[in-house]
C-alpha positions in Angstrom: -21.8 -18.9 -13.2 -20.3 -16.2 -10.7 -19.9 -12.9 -12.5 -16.0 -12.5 -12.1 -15.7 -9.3 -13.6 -17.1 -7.8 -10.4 -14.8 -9.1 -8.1 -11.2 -9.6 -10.2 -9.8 -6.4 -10.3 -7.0 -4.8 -11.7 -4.2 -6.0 -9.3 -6.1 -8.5 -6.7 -9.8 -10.2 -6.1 -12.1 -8.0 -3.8 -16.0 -8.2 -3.2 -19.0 -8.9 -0.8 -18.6 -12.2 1.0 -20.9 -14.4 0.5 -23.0 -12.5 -1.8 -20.5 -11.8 -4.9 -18.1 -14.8 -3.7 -17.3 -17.6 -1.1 -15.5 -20.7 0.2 -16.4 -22.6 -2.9 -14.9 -20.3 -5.1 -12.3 -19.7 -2.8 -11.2 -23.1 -3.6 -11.5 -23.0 -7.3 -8.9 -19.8 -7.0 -7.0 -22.1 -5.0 -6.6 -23.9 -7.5 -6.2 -21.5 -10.2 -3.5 -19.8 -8.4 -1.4 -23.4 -8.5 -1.7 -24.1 -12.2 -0.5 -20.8 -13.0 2.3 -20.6 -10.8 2.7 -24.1 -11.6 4.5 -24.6 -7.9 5.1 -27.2 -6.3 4.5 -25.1 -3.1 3.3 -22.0 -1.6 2.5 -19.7 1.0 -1.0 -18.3 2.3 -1.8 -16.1 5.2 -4.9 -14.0 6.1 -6.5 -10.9 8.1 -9.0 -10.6 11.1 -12.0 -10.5 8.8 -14.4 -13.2 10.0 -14.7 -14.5 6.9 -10.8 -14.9 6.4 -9.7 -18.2 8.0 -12.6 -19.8 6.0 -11.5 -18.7 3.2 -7.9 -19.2 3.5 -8.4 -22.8 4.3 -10.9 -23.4 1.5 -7.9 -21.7 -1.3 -5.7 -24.3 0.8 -7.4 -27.0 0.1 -7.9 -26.4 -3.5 -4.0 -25.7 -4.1 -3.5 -28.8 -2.1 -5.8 -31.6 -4.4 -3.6 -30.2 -7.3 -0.2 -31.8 -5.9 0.8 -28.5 -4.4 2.2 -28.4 -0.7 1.0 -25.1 1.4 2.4 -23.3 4.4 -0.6 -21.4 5.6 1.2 -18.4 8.2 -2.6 -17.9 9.4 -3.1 -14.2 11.0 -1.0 -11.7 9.2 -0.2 -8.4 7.8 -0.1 -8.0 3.5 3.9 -6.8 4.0 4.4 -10.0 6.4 2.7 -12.7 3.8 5.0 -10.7 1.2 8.5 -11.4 3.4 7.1 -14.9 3.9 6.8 -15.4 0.2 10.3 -13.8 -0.6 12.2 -15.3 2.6 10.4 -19.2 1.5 10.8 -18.2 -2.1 7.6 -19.6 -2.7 4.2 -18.2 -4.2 1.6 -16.5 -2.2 -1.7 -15.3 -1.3 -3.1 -13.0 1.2 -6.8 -12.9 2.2 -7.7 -9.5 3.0 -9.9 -6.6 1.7 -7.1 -3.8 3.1 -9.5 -0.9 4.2 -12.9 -1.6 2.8 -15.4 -2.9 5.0 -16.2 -5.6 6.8 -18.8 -7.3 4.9 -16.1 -7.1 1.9 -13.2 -9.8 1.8 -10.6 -10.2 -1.4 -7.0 -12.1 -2.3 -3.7 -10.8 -3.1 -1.5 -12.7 -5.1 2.6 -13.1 -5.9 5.0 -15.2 -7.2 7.7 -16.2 -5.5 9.8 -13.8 -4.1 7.0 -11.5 -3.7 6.7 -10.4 -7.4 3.3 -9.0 -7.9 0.6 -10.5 -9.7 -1.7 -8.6 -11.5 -4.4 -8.5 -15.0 -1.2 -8.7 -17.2 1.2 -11.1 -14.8 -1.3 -14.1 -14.5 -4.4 -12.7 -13.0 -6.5 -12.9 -15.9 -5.5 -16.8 -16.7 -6.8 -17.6 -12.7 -9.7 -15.9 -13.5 -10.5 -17.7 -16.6 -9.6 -21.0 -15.1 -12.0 -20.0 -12.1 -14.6 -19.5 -14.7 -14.3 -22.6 -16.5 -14.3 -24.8 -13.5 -17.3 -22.6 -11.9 -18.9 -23.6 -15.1 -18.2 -26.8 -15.8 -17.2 -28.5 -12.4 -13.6 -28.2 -10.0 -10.5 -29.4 -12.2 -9.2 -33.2 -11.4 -7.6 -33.6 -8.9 -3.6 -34.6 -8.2 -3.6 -38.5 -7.9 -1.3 -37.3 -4.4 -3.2 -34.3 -2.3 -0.4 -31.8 -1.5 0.1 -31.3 2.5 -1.2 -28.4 4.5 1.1 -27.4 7.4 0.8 -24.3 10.0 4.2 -22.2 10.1 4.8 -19.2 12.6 7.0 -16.4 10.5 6.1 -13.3 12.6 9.6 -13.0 14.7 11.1 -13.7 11.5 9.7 -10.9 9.7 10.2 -9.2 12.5 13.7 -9.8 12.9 14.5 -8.9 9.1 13.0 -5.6 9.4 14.7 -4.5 12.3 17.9 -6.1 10.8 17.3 -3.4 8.0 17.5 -0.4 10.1 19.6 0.2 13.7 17.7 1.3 16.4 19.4 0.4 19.0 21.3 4.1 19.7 18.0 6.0 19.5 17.0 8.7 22.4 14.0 7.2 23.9 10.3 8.2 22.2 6.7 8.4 23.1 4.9 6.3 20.3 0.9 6.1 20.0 0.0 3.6 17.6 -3.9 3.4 16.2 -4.3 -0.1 14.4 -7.7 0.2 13.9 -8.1 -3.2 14.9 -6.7 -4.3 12.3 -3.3 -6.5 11.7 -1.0 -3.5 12.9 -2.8 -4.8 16.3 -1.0 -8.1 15.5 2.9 -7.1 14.6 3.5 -3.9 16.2 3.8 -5.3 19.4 6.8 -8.0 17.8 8.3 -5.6 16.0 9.1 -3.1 18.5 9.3 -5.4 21.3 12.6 -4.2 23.0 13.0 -1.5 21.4 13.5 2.3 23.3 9.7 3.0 22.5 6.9 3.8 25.1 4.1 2.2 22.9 0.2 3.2 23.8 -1.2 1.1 22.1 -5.1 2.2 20.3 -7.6 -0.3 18.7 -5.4 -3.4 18.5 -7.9 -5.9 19.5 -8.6 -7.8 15.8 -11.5 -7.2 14.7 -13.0 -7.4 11.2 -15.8 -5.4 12.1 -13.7 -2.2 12.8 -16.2 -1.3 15.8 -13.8 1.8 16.4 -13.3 3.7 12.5 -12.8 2.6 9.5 -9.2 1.3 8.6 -8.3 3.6 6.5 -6.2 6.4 7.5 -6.0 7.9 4.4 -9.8 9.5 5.2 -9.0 12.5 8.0 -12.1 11.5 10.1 -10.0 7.8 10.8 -7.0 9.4 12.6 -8.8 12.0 14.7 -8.2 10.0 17.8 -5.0 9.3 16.9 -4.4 12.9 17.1 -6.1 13.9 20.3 -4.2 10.8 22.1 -0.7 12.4 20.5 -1.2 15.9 22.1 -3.0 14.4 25.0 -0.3 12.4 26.1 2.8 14.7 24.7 3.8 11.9 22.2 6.5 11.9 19.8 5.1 10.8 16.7 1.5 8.7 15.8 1.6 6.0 13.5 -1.4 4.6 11.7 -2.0 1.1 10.0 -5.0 0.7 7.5 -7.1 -2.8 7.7 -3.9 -5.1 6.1 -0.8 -3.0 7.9 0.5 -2.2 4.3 0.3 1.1 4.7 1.0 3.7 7.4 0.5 6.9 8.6 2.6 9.7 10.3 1.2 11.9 12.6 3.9 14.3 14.5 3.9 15.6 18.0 1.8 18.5 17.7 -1.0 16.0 15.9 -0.3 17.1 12.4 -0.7 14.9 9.9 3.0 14.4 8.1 2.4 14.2 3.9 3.1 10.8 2.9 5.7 12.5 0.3 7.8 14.3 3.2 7.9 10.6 4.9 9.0 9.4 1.2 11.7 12.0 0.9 13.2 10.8 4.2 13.6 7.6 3.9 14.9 8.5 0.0 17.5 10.4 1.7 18.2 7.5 4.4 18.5 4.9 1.9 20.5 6.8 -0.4 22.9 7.2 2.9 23.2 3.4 2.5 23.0 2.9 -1.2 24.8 5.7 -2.6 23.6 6.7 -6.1 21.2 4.7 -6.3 17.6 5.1 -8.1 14.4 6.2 -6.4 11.1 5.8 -8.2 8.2 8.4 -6.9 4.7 8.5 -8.6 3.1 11.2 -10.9 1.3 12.6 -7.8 4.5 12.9 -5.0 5.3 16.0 -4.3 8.3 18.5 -5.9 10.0 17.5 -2.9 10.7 13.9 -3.5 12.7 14.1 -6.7 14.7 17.1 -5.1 15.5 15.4 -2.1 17.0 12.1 -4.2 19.3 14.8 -6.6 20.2 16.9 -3.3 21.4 12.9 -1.8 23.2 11.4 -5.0 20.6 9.4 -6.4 18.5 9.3 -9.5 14.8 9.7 -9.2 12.6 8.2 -12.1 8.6 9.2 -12.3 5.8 6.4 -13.2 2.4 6.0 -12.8 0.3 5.7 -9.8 0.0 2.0 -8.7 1.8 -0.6 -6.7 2.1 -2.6 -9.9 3.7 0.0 -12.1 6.3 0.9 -8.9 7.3 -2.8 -8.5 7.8 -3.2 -12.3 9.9 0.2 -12.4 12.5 -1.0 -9.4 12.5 -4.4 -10.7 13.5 -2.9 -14.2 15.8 0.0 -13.0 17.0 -1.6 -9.9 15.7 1.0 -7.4 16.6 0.8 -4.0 13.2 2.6 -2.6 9.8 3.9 -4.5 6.8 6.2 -2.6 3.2 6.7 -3.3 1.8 9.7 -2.3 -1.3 7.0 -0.3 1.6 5.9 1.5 2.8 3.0 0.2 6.5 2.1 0.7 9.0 0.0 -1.6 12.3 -1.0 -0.6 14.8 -3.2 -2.5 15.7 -4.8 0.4 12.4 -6.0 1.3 11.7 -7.9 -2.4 10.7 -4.3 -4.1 7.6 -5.0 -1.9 5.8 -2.7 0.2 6.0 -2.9 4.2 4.3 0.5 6.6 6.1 -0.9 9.0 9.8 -0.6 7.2 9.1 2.8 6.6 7.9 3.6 10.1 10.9 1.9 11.6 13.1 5.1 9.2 11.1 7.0 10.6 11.4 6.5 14.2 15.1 5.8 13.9 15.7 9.4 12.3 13.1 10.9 14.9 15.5 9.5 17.3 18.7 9.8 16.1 18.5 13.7 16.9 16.6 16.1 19.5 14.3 18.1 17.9 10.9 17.4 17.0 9.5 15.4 14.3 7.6 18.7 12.9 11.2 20.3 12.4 12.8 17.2 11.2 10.2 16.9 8.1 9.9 20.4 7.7 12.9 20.4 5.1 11.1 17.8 3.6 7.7 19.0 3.1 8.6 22.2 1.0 5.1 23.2 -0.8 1.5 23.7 -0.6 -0.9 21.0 -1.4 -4.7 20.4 -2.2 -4.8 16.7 -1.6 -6.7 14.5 -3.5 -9.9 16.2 -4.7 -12.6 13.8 -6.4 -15.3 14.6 -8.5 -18.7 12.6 -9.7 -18.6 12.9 -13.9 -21.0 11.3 -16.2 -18.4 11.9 -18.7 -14.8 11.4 -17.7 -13.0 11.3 -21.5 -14.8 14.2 -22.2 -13.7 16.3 -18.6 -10.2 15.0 -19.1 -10.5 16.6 -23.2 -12.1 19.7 -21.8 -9.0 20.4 -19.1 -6.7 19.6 -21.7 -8.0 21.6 -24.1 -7.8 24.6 -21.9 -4.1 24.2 -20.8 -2.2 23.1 -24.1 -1.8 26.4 -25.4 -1.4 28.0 -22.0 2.4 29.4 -22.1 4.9 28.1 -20.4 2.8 25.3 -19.5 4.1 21.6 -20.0 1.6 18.5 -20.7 2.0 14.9 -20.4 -0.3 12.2 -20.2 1.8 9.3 -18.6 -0.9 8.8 -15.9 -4.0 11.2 -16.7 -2.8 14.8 -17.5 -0.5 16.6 -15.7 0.5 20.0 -16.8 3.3 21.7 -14.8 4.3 25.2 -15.3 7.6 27.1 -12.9 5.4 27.6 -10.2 2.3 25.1 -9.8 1.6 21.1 -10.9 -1.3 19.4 -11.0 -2.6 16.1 -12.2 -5.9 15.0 -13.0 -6.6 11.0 -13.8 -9.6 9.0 -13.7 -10.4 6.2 -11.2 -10.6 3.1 -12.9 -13.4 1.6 -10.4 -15.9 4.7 -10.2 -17.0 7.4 -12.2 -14.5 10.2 -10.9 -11.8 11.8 -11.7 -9.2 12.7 -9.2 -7.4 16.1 -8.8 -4.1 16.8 -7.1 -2.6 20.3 -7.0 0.8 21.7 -6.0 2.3 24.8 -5.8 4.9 27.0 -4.0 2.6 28.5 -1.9 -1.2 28.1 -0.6 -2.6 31.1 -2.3 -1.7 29.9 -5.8 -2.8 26.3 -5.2 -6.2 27.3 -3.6 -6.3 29.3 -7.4 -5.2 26.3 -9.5 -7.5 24.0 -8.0 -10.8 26.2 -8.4 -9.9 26.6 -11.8 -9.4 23.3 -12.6 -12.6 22.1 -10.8 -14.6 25.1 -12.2 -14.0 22.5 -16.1 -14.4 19.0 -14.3 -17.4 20.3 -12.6 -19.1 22.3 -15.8 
């Protein structure tokens, strides 16, 4: 039997194709992924992986000799199989492995209307069925096969992002675009078809192999030609797209990266322009900035932990019009609390051209501290790290401690939060302060106890 404890993660499936899984268990997930939705129908698109359309199919077909009817959307970004499932209201599962690469492949799965699902919301009964029917041989089949039909939903998706934010009025812009030949290569071009954008266009050929850099922006080495093309060319802005297009990436005109939490403080303040008063949910590791910009516009900001899971489950249960991560993922209530790059770059380039100045100026009021980024660290131990830290910081005065997501201890004038990775041995650090000099001190003491 397959060793599923490899592959089933916390929120999705993800390993080496074929070695840890392949079409045959594919299938088997297929059908997993029916009984437990127990829907008639659902939705399934993939990525530019090689191994993706095969896989796809082969979770088709085992939906399909359960009764169940799938609409396969074929090549697609994550936030466009997520509007498919919420604008079908219908289950659905992506075949992707985001940014990891290429030899890796992996699912991500929601109910209908998008609502994630993860270890706790019906992940862990697929992967027992999948188990039990890897074991024991594939579950009987329907005495009627369910059909499997081809549907094209990009100009939809399309449409109902650019229906969410006007455009139309905005001074003309200079855009460079990396896609890293992944699926930004395969929407961008859609979504800001006549817009007032001069797009140049980097790495959009699909190609799982990622011949060009990884697709991961989130690693600085992956958006160093972003940045020469920007000040080659004189561009406005740079966006980046990891592997999936979940995600994206700011770069402004002078090439300079933009913090994800400046990008998630504007479009707080833009949607709280629409939705007036309403709630904003930012992660443990966002910057000051983020819940000061939502009081400064009217609205109510509310903490959680790191995780797309916890932000869904926090605007699902407070009603939150938007939620950030600090790794660049976007929510809006508007899209099915899912998370779309390309929503949050379309705020982006509408405030960009809504006025004259630069984008550097524009996030500047945004972006109001000094930050270490994420800083990780190889322990053998990580319980007893995280005690040591503690230990050294609870009596520390005028210093406060929490432990919703790792430790954070904040004092007047410096935050920072350390937190294990749940995959690897590490633990991750992530400083802030109100300038550079004190952050460059709380980080090195910090790291001078993880690192003992």
């Amino acid at each position: 039997m397959p060793d599923l404890s490899q592959i089933v993660k916390a929120y999705d499936v993800r390993g080496v194709v074929p070695d840890q899984w392949d079409e045959s268990l594919a299938e088997l997930f297929g059908a997993a992924f029916a009984r437990v939705t127990d829907a008639d129908a659902i939705v399934v698109g993939h990525d530019m992986r090689p191994s993706s359309p095969g896989l796809a199919r082969a979770f088709a077909r085992g939906a399909a000799s359960l009764g169940v009817d799938v609409t396969e959307i074929g090549l697609c970004s994550t936030d466009q199989l997520y509007f498919a499932s919420g604008y079908l209201n219908l289950p659905g599962a992506m075949f992707t492995a985001s940014h990891n690469p290429a030899r890796y492949n992996g699912i991500k799965m929601c109910r209908a209307g998008a609502a994630p699902i993860g270890q706790d919301s019906g992940l862990a009964e697929i992967r027992a069925l999948v188990e039990g029917w890897a074991d024991s041989g594939a579950p009987e089949p329907a005495a009627e096969a369910g059909t499997i039909t081809q549907r094209d939903v990009l100009a939809d998706y399309a449409a109902h992002l650019r229906s969410l934010v006007d455009l139309t009025a905005i001074r003309p812009l200079k855009v460079v675009v990396d896609a890293g030949n992944g699926m930004g290569g395969h929407t961008v071009p859609t979504v800001f078809d006549g817009l007032p954008l001069e797009l140049d266009a980097l790495y959009f050929e699909l190609d799982g192999t990622f011949p060009h850099h990884e697709a991961n922006p989130l690693d600085p080495k992956n958006i160093v030609d972003l940045q020469a093309r920007v000040r080659e060319t004189g561009a406005d802005i740079g966006l980046a797209f990891d592997g999936d297009a979940d995600r994206c990436f700011v770069v402004d005109g002078r090439g300079e990266p933009v913090s994800p939490s400046a990008i998630t403080a504007l479009v707080a303040s833009r949607e709280l322009a629409k939705h007036p008063g309403g709630t904003v949910i930012h992660n443990c590791i966002t910057s000051w900035s983020v819940p000061e910009v939502v009081k400064e516009n009217g609205g109510t900001p509310v903490r959680t932990r790191v995780g797309h899971s916890f932000i869904k489950a926090e605007m699902a249960r407070t009603g939150a019009i938007f939620g950030g991560e600090h790794s660049a993922h976007y929510y809006f209530r508007d899209f099915w609390n899912a998370d779309t790059g390309m929503l949050a770059a379309l705020h982006v380039l509408a405030a960009l051209g809504g006025q004259d100045g630069p984008l550097s100026d524009l996030v500047a009021q945004y972006d109001r501290y000094a930050a270490s980024g994420e800083i990780n660290s190889t322990v053998d131990d990580q319980a007893g790290r995280m005690e040591a830290v503690k230990a050294a910081y609870e009596r520390r005065e005028g210093a406060e401690l929490d432990e919703l997501d790792g430790l954070t201890v904040t004092t007047a004038n410096w935050w920072f939060n350390l937190r294990p990775s749940n995959t690897e041995p590490l633990l991750r650090l992530n400083v802030e302060a109100r300038d550079a000099e004190t952050a460059a001190e709380v980080r090195d003491e910090v790291l001078s106890i993880v690192r003992a």
